[in-house]
DOMINU-223211 format. One record per residue (C-alpha): residue in one letter; residue number from 1; x, y negated, z negated. Coordinates in steps of 0.2 Angstrom, whole numbers, plus 5000, padded with zeros to 4 digits. Layout:
<kolfi><r>a</r><k>NUM</k><xx>X</xx><yy>Y</yy><zz>Z</zz></kolfi>
...
END
This chain:
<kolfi><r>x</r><k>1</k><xx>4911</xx><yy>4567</yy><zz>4897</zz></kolfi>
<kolfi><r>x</r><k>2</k><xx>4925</xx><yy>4568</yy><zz>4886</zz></kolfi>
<kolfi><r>x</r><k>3</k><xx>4941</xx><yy>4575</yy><zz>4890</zz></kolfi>
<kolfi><r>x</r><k>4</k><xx>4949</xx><yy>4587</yy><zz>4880</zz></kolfi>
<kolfi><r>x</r><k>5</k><xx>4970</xx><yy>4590</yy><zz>4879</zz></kolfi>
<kolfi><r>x</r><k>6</k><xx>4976</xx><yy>4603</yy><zz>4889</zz></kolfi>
<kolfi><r>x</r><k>7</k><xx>4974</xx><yy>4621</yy><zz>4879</zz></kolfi>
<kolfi><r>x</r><k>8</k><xx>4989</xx><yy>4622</yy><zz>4868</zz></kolfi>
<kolfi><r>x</r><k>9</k><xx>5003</xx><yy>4634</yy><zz>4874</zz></kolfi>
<kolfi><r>x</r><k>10</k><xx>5008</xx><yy>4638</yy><zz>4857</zz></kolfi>
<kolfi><r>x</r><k>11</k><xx>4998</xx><yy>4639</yy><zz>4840</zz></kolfi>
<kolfi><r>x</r><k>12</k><xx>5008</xx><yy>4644</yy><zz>4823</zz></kolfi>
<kolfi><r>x</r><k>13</k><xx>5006</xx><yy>4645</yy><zz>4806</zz></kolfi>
<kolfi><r>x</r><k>14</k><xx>5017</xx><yy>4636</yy><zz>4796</zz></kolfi>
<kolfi><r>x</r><k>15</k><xx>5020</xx><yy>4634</yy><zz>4776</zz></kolfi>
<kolfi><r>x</r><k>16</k><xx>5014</xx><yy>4617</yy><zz>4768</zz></kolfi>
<kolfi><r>x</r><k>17</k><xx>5029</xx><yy>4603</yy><zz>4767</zz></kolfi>
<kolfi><r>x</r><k>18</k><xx>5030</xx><yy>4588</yy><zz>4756</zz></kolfi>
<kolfi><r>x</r><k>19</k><xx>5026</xx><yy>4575</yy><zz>4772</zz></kolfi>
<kolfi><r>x</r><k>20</k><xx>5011</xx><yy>4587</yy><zz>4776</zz></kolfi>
<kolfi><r>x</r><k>21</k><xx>5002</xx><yy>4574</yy><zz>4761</zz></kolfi>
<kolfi><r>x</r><k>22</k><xx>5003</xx><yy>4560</yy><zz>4771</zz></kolfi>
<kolfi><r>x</r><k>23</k><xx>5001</xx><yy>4567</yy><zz>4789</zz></kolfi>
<kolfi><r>x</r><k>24</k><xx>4984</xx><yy>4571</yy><zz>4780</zz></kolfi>
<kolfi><r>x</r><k>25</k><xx>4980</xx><yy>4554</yy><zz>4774</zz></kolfi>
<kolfi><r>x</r><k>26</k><xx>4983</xx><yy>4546</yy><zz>4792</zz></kolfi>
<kolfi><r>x</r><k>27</k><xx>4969</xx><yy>4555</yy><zz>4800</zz></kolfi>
<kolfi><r>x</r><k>28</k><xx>4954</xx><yy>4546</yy><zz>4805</zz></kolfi>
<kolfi><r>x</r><k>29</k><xx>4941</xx><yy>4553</yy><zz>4793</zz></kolfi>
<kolfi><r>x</r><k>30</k><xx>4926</xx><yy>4560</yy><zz>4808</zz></kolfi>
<kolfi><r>x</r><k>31</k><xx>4907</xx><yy>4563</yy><zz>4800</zz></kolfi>
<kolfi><r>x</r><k>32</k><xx>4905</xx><yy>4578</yy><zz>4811</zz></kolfi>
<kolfi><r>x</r><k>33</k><xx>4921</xx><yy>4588</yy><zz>4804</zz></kolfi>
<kolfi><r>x</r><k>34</k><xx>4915</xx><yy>4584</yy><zz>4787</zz></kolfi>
<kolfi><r>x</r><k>35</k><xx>4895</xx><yy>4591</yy><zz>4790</zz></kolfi>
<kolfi><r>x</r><k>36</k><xx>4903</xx><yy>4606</yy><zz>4799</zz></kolfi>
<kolfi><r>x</r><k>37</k><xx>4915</xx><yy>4608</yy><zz>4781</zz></kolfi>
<kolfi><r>x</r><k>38</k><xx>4898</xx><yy>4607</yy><zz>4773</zz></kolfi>
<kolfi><r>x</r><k>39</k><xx>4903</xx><yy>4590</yy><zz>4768</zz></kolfi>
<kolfi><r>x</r><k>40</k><xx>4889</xx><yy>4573</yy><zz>4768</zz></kolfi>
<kolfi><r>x</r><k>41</k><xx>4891</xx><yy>4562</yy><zz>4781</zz></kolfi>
<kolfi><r>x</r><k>42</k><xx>4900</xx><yy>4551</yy><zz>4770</zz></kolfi>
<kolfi><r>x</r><k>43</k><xx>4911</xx><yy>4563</yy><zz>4762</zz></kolfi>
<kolfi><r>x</r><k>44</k><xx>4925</xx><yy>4556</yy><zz>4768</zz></kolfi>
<kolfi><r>x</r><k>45</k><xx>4923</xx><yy>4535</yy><zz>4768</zz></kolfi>
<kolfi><r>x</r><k>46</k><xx>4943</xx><yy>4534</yy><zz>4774</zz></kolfi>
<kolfi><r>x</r><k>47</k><xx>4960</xx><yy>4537</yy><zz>4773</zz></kolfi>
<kolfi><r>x</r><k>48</k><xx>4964</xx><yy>4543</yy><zz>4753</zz></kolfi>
<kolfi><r>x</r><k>49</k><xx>4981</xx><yy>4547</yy><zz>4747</zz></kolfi>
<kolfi><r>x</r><k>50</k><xx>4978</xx><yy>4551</yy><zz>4730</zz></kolfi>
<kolfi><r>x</r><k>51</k><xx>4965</xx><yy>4563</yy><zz>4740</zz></kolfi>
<kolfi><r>x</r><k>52</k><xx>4977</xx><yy>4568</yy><zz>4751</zz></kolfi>
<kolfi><r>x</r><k>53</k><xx>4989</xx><yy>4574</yy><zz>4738</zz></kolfi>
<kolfi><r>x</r><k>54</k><xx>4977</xx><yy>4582</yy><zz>4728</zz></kolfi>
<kolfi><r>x</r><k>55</k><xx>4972</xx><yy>4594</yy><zz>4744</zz></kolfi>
<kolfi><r>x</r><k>56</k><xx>4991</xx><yy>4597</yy><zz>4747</zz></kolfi>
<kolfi><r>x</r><k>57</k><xx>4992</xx><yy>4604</yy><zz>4730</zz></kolfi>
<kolfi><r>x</r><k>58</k><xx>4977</xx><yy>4614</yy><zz>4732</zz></kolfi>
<kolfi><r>x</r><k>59</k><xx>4983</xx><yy>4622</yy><zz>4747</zz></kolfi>
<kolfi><r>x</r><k>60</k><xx>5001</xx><yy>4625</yy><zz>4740</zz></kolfi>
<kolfi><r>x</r><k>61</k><xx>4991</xx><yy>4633</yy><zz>4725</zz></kolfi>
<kolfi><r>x</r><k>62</k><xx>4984</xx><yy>4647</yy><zz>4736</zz></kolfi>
<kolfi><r>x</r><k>63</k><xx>4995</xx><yy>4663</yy><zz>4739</zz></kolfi>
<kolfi><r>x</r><k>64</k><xx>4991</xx><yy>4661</yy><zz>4760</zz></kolfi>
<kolfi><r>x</r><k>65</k><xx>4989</xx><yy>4644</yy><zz>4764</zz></kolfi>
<kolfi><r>x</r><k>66</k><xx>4997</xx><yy>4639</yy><zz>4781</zz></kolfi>
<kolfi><r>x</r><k>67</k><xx>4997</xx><yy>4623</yy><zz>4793</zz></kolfi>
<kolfi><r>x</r><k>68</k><xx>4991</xx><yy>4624</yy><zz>4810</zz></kolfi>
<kolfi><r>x</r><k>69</k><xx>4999</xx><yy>4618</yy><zz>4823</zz></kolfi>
<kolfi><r>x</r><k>70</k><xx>4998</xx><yy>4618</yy><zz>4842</zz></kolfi>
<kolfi><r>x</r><k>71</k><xx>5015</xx><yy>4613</yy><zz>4853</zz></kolfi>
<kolfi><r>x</r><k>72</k><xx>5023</xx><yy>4607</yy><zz>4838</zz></kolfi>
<kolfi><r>x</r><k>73</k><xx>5008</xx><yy>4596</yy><zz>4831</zz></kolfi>
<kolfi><r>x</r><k>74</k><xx>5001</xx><yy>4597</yy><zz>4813</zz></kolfi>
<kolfi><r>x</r><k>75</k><xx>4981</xx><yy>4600</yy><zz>4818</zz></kolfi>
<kolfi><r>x</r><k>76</k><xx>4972</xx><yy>4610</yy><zz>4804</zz></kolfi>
<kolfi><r>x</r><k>77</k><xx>4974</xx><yy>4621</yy><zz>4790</zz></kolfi>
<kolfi><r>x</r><k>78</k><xx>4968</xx><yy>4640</yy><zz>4786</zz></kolfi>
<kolfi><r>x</r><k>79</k><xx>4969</xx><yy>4650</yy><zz>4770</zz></kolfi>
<kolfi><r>x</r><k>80</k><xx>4965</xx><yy>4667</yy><zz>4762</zz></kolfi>
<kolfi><r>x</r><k>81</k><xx>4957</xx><yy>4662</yy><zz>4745</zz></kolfi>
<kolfi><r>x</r><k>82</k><xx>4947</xx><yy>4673</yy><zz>4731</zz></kolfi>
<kolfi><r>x</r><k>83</k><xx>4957</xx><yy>4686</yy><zz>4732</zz></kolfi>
<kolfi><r>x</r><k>84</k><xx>4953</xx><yy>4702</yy><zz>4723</zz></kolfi>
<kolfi><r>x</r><k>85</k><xx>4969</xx><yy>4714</yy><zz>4723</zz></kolfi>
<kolfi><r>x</r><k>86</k><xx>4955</xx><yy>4730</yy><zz>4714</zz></kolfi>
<kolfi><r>x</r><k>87</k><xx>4943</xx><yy>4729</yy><zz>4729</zz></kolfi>
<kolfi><r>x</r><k>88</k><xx>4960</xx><yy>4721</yy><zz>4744</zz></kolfi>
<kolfi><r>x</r><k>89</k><xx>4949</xx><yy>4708</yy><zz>4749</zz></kolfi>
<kolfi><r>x</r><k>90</k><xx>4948</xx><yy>4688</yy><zz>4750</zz></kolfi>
<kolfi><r>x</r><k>91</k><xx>4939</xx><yy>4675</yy><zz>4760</zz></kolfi>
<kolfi><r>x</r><k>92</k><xx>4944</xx><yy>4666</yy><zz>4773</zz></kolfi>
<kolfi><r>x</r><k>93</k><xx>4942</xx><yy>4646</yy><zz>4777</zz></kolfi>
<kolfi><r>x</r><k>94</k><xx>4948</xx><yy>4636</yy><zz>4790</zz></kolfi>
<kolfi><r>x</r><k>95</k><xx>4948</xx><yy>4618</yy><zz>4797</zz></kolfi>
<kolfi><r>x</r><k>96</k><xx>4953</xx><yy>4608</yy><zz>4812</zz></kolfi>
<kolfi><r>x</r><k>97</k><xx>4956</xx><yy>4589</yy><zz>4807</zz></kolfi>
<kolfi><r>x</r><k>98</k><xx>4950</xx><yy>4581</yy><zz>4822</zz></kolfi>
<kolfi><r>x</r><k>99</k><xx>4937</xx><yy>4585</yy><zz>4837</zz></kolfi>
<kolfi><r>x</r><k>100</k><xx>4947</xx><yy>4583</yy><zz>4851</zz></kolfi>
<kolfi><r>x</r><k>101</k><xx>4954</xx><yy>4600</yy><zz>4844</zz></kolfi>
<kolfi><r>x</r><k>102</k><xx>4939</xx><yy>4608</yy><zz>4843</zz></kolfi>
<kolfi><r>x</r><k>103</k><xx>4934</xx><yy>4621</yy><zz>4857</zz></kolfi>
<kolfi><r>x</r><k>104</k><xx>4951</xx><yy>4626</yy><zz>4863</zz></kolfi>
<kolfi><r>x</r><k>105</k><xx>4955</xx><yy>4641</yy><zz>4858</zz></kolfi>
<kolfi><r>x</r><k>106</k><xx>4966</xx><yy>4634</yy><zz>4842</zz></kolfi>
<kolfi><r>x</r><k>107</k><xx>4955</xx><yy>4643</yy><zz>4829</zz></kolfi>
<kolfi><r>x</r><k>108</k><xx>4952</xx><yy>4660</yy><zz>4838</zz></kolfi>
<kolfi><r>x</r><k>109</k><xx>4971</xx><yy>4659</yy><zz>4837</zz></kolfi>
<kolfi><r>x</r><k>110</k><xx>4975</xx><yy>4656</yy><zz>4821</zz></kolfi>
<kolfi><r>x</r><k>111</k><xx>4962</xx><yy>4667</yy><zz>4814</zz></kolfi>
<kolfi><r>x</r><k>112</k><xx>4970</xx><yy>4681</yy><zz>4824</zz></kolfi>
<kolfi><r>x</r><k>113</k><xx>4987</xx><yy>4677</yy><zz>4816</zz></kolfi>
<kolfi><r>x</r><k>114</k><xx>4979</xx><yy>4675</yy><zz>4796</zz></kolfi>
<kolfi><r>x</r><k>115</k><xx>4969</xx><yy>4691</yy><zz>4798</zz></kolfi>
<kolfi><r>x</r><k>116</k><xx>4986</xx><yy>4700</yy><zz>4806</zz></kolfi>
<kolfi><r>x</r><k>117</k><xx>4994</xx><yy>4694</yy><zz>4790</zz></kolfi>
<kolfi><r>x</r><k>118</k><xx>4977</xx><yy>4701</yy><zz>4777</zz></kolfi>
<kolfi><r>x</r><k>119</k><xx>4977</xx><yy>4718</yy><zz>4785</zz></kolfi>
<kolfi><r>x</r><k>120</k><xx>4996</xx><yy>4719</yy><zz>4787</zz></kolfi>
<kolfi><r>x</r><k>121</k><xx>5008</xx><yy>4710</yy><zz>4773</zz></kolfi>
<kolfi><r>x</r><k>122</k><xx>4992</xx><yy>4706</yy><zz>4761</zz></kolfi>
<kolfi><r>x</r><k>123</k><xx>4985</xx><yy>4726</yy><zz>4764</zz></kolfi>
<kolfi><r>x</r><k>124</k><xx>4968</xx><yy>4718</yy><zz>4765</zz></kolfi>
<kolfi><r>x</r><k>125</k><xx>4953</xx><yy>4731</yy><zz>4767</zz></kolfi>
<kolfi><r>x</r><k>126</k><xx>4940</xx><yy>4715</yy><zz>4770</zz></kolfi>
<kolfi><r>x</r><k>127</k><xx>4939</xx><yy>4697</yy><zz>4773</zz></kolfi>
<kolfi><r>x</r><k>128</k><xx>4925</xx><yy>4688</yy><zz>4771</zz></kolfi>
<kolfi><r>x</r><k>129</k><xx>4919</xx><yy>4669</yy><zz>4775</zz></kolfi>
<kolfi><r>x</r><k>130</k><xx>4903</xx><yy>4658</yy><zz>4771</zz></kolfi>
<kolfi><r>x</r><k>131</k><xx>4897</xx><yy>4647</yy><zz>4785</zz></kolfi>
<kolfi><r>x</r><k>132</k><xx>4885</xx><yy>4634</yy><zz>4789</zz></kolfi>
<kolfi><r>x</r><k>133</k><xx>4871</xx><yy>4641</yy><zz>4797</zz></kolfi>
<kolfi><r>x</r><k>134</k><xx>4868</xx><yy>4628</yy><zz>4807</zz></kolfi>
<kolfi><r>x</r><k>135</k><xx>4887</xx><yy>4624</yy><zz>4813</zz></kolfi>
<kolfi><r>x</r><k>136</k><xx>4885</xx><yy>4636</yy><zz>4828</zz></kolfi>
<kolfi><r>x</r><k>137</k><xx>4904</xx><yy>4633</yy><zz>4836</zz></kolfi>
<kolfi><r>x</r><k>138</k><xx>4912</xx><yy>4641</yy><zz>4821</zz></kolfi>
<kolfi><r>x</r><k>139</k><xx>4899</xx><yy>4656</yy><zz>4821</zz></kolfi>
<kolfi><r>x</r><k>140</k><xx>4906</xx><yy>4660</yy><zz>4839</zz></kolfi>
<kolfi><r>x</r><k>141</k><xx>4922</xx><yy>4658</yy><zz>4836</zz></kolfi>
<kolfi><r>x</r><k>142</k><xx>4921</xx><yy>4669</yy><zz>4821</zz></kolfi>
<kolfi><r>x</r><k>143</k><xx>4911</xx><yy>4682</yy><zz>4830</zz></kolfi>
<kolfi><r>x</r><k>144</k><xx>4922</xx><yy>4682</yy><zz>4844</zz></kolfi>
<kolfi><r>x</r><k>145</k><xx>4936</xx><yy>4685</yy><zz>4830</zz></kolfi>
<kolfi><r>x</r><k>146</k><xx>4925</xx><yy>4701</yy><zz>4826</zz></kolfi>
<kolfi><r>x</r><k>147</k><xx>4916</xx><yy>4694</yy><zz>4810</zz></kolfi>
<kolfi><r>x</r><k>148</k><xx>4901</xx><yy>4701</yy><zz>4806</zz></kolfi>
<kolfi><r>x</r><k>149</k><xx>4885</xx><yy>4693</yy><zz>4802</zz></kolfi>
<kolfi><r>x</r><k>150</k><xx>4880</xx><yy>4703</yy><zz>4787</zz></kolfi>
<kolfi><r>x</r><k>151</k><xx>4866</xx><yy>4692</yy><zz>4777</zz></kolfi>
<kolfi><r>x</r><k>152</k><xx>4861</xx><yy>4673</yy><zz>4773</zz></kolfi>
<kolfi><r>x</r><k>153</k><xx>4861</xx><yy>4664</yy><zz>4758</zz></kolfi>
<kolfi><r>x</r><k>154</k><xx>4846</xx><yy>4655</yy><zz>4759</zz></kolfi>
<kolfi><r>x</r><k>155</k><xx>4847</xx><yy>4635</yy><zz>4753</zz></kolfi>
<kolfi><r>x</r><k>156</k><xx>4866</xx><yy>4638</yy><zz>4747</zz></kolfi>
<kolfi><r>x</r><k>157</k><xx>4873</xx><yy>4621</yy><zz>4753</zz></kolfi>
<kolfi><r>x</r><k>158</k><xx>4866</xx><yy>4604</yy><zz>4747</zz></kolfi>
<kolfi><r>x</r><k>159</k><xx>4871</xx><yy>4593</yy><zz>4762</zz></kolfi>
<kolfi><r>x</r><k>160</k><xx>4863</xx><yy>4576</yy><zz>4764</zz></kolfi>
<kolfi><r>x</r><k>161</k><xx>4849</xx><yy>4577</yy><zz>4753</zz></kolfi>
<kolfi><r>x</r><k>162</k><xx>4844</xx><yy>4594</yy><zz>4762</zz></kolfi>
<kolfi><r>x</r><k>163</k><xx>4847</xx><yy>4611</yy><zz>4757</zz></kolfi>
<kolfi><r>x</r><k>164</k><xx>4855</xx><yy>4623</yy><zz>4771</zz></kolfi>
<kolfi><r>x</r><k>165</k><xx>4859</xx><yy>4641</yy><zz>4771</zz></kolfi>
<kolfi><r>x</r><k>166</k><xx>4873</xx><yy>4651</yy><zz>4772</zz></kolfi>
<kolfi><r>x</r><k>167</k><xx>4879</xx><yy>4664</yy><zz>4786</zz></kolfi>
<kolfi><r>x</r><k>168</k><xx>4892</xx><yy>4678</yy><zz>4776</zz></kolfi>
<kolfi><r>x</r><k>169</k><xx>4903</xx><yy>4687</yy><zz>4788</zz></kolfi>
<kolfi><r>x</r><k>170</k><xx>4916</xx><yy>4698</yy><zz>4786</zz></kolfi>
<kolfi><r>x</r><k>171</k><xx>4930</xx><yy>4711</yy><zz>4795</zz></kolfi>
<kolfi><r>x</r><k>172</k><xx>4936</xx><yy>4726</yy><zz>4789</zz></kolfi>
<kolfi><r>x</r><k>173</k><xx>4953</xx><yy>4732</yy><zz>4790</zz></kolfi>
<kolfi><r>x</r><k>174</k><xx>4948</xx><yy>4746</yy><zz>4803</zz></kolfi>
<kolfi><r>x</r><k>175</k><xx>4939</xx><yy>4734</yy><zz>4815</zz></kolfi>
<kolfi><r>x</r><k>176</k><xx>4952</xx><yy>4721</yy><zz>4816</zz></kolfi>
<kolfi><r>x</r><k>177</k><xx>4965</xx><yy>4737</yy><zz>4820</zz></kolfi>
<kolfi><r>x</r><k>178</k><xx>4951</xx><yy>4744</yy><zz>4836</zz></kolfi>
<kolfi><r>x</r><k>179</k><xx>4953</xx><yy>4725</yy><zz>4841</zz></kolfi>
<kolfi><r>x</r><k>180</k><xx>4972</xx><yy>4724</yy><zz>4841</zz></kolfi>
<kolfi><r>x</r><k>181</k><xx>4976</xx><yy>4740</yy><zz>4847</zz></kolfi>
END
């Protein structure tokens, strides 16, 4: 059985900093995160800094890229990405870096505080997210974030020599309201 941490009393959002780079190249590269990113099982053979710098920039790139952090310690990242201001929409993506984070509650958490930022500063009318079929935590997790399941796209990943498909979700700006209200 593995112990987890306790459930974090605090999860925030935070914008990017320069040292975020190499907190990023310090983290044990795990084969499960990178599957559940849609990532080989080699994807990630170890710690990178030219790597690491590249995904800082990346994220600093996008117009809502934040830092999770739970009790003051830097344990994902989420981002609105793909926007299109015609239509007020963009997808979302999110990852923990580690799975002893996984299953507490951080993610439902900082979902809840991105999609308050899409349908609030962002005036968002839908957000939309591709996941891996087959990576059933962050489904739930999404669900119970009121994502809908609305279609598969069949054989859309090529993940170690094996095609997956891909479950779209989204949330409109109504049903995130009737949720937070």
């Amino acid at each position: 059985m593995t112990l987890h941490p306790p459930w974090p009393r605090l999860v925030t959002l935070r914008a990017f900093e320069d040292g975020d780079a190499r907190l990023h190249a310090m983290i044990p590269p795990s084969a499960e995160i990178a599957r559940m990113q849609g990532g080989g099982g080699n994807a990630f053979a170890g710690p990178d800094p030219e790597r690491s710098q590249r995904w800082l920039a990346a994220m600093r790139a996008e117009p809502y890229a934040r830092m999770i952090e739970t009790d003051g310690r830097a344990v994902g990242h989420i981002r609105l990405h793909s926007h299109v201001r015609a239509d007020r929409r963009a997808r979302l993506a999110i990852a923990l870096f580690t799975e002893a984070d996984l299953g507490r509650g951080i993610g439902r958490r900082a979902i809840a505080k991105a999609l308050d930022h899409a349908f609030g500063a962002m005036n968002l009318h839908r957000v939309e997210l591709r996941v891996l079929s087959g990576n059933t935590r962050a489904i739930r997790c999404y669900a119970a974030c009121g994502f809908v399941h609305e279609g598969t796209a069949r054989e859309a990943a090529f993940i170690d020599g094996r095609w997956h498909d891909e479950r779209i979700m989204a949330i409109l700006s109504h049903e995130h309201a009737v949720r937070t209200a």
